[in-house]
C-alpha positions as CSV (number, residue, x, y, z in Angstrom):
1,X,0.0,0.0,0.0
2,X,1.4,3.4,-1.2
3,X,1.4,6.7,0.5
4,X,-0.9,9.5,-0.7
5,X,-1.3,9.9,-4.7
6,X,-4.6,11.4,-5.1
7,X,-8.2,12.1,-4.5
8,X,-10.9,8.9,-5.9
9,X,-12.0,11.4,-7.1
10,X,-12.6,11.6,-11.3
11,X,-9.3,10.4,-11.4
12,X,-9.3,8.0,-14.7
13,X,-6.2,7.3,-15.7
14,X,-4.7,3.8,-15.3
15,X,-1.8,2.8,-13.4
16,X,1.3,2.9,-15.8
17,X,3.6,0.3,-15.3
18,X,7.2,1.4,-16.6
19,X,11.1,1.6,-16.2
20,X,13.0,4.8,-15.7
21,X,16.5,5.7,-15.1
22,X,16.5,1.5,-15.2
23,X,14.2,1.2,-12.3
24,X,10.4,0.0,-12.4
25,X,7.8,2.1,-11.1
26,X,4.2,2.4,-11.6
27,X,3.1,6.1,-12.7
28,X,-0.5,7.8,-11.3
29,X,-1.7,11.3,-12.1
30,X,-4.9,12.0,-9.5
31,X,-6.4,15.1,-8.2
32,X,-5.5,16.0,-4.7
33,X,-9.2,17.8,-4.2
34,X,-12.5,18.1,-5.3
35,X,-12.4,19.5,-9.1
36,X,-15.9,20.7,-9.2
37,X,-14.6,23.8,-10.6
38,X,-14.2,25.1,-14.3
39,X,-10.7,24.1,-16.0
40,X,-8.7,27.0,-15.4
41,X,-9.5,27.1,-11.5
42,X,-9.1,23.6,-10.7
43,X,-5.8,22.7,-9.2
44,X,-3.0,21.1,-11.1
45,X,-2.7,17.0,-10.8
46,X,-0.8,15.2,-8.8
47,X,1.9,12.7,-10.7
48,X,3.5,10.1,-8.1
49,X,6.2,7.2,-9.4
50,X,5.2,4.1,-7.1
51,X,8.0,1.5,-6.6
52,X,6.2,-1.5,-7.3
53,X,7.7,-3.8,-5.2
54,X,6.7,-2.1,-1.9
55,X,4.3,1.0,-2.3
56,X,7.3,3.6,-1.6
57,X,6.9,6.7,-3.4
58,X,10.2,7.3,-5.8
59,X,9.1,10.6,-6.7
60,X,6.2,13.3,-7.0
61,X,5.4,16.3,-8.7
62,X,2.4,18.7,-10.3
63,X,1.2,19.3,-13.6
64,X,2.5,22.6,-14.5
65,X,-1.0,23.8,-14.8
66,X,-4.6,23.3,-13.7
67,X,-5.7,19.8,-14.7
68,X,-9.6,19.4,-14.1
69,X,-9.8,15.5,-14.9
70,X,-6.8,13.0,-15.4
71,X,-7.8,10.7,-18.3
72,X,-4.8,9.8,-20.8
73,X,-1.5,7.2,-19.3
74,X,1.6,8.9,-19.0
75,X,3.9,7.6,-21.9
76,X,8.1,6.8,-21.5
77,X,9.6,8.0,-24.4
78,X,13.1,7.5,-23.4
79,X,14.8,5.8,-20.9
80,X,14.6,9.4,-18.3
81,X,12.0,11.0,-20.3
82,X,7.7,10.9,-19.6
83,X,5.4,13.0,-22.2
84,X,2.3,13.7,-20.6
85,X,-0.9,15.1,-22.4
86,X,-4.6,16.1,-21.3
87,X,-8.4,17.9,-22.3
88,X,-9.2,20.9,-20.0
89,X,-6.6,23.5,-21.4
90,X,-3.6,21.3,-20.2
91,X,-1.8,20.6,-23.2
92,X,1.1,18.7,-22.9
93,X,4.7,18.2,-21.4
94,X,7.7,16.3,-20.9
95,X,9.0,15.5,-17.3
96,X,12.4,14.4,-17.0
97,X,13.4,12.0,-13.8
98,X,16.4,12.3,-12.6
99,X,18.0,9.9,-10.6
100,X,21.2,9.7,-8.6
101,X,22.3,7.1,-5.7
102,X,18.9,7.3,-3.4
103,X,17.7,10.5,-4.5
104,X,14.9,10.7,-7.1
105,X,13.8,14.0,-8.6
106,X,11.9,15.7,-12.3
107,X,12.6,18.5,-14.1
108,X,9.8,20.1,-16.9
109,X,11.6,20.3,-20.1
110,X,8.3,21.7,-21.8
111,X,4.5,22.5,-21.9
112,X,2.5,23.4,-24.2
113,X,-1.2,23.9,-25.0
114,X,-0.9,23.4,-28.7
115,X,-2.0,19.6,-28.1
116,X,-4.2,18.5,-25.5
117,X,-5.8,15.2,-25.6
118,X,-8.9,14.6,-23.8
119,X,-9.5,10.6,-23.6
120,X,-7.2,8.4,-25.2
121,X,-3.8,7.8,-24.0
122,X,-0.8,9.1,-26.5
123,X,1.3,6.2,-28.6
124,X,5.0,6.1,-29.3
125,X,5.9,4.4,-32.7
126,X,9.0,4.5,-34.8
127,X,10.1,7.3,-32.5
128,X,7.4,9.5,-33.2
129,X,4.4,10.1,-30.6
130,X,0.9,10.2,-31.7
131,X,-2.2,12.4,-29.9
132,X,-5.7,12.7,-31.2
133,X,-6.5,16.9,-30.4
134,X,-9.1,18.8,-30.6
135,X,-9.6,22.9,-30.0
136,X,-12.8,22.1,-27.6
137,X,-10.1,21.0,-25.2
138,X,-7.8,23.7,-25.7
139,X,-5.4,21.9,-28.5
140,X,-4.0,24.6,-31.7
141,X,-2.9,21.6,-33.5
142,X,-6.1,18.8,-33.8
143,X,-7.0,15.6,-35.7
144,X,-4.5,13.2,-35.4
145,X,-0.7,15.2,-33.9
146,X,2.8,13.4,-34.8
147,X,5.2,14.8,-32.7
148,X,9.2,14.0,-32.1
149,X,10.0,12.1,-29.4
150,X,11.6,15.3,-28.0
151,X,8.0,17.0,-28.5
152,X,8.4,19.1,-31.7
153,X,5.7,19.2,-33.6
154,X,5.6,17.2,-37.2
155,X,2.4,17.4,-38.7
156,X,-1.8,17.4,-38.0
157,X,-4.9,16.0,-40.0
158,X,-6.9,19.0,-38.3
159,X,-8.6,21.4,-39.4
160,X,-9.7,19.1,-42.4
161,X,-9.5,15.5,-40.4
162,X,-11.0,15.7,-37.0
163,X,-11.3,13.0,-34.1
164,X,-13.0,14.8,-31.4
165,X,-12.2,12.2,-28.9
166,X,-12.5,8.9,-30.6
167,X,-10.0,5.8,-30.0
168,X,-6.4,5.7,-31.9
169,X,-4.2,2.9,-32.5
170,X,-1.9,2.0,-34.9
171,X,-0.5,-1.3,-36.1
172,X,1.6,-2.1,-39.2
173,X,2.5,1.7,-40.3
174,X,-1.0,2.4,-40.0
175,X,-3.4,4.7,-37.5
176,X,-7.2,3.2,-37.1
177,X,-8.8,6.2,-35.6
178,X,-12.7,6.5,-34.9
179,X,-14.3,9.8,-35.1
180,X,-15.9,10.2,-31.6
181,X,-19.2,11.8,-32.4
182,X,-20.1,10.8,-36.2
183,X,-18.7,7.1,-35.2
184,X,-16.3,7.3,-38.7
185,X,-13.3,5.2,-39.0
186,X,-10.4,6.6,-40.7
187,X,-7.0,4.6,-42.1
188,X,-4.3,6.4,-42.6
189,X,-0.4,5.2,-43.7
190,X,1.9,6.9,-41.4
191,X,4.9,5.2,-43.8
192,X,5.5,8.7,-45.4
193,X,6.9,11.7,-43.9
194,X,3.1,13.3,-42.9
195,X,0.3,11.0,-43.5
196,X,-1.9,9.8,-46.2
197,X,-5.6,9.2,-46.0
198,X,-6.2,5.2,-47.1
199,X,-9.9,5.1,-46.6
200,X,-12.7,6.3,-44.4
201,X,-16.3,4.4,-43.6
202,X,-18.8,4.8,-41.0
203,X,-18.7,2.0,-38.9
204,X,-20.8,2.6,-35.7
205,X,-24.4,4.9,-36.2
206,X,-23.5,6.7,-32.9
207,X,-27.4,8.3,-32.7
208,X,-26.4,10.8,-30.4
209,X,-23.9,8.7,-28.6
210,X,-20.4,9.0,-27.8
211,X,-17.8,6.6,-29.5
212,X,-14.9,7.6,-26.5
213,X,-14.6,3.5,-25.8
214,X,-10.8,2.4,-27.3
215,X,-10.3,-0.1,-30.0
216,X,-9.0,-3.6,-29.8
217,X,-7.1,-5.6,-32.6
218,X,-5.8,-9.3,-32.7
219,X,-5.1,-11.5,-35.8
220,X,-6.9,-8.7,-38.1
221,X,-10.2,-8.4,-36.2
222,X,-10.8,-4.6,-35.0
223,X,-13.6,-4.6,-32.4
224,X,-15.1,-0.8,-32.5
225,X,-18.0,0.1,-29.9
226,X,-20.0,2.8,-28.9
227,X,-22.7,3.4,-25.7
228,X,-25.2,0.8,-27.8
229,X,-23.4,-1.4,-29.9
230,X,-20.2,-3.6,-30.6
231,X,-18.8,-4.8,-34.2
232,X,-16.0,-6.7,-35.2
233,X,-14.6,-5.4,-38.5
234,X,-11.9,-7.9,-41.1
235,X,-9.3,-5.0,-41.1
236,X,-6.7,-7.7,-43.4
237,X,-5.1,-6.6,-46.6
């Protein structure tokens, strides 16, 4: 059992299981109060690194701004680094951990509001990381963001190819991402140096609903699914 990491209290991100400075430790992001307040007067989150063997805290810090509700992992990018993104006008950032004998400690090496993702977590691939964004959240730069592994921005989809907050994933040079209101799938081949646009098809009716639920694949299945139904699309060549 850990020390203090948070409030249960809409506090939705997963435990991340990772290794850092060539140590394991479980990453939380949680609110340390009640975040009935609008985005920009709620208080920043709360990110603890949990050794997972015992519950110790390595290491704590804040969100360098106000972070109404935790949603998205954390991501490792490198073997020191964690990129962090999130809806209600946080953006994103890149913590570095910092490690020495016994002593654990971060430093912010960014943040920026140009990308903010609201549900789904980022993904690193081919040393590029990938965040669905969208302006209703804060985000400049929407659709589907490639970014550096140092953070730079690469390219967007938005203003023309928008997500809202519908599920990502990528598998053989490819991004499936669902639109999260219209319940549209987009492919797109992430091969090239931006993106290209394979094919689009509207997979899920939606009827009001939100499509926010993430995507699984296995042996060329895609399972999609929204507040009323499930499908289970042949995504093979």
């Amino acid at each position: 059992r850990s020390e203090y990491v948070g409030r249960n209290w809409y506090s939705h991100v997963s435990p991340y299981l990772t290794r850092l400075c060539g140590v394991d430790q479980v990453i939380m992001l949680a609110q340390p109060s009640d975040p009935e307040k609008s985005p920009s007067q709620a208080p920043p989150a709360i990110i603890s690194s949990v050794d997972p063997s015992d519950g110790r805290i390595l290491w704590t810090t804040r969100t360098p701004g106000p972070y109404k509700i935790p949603i998205p992992q954390p991501l490792r990018v490198e073997d020191d680094r964690l990129f962090i993104t999130g809806g209600y006008t946080l953006g994103c950032l890149m913590l570095q951990v910092l490690h020495s004998s016994d002593s654990w400690g971060t430093k912010l090496l960014f943040h920026n509001r140009e990308v903010a993702a609201h549900i789904h977590s980022p993904i690193l691939y081919n040393d590029r990381i990938y965040v669905t964004s969208f302006k209703e959240h804060g985000g400049a730069r929407t659709g589907l963001v490639c970014l550096s592994s140092k953070g730079e921005p690469l390219w967007q989809t938005g203003p023309s190819l928008q997500f809202e907050s519908g599920g990502l994933l990528i598998a053989d040079g490819m991004a499936f991402v669902l639109h999260g209101k219209t319940g549209e799938l987009c492919l797109l081949d992430l091969s090239a140096s931006g993106y290209k646009l394979l094919s689009r098809a509207k997979v899920l009716e939606a009827k009001g609903a939100t499509v926010w639920a993430p995507m699984a694949l296995s042996d060329g299945k895609l399972i999609v699914r929204d507040q009323h139904q499930m499908k289970c699309l042949d995504v093979r060549r």
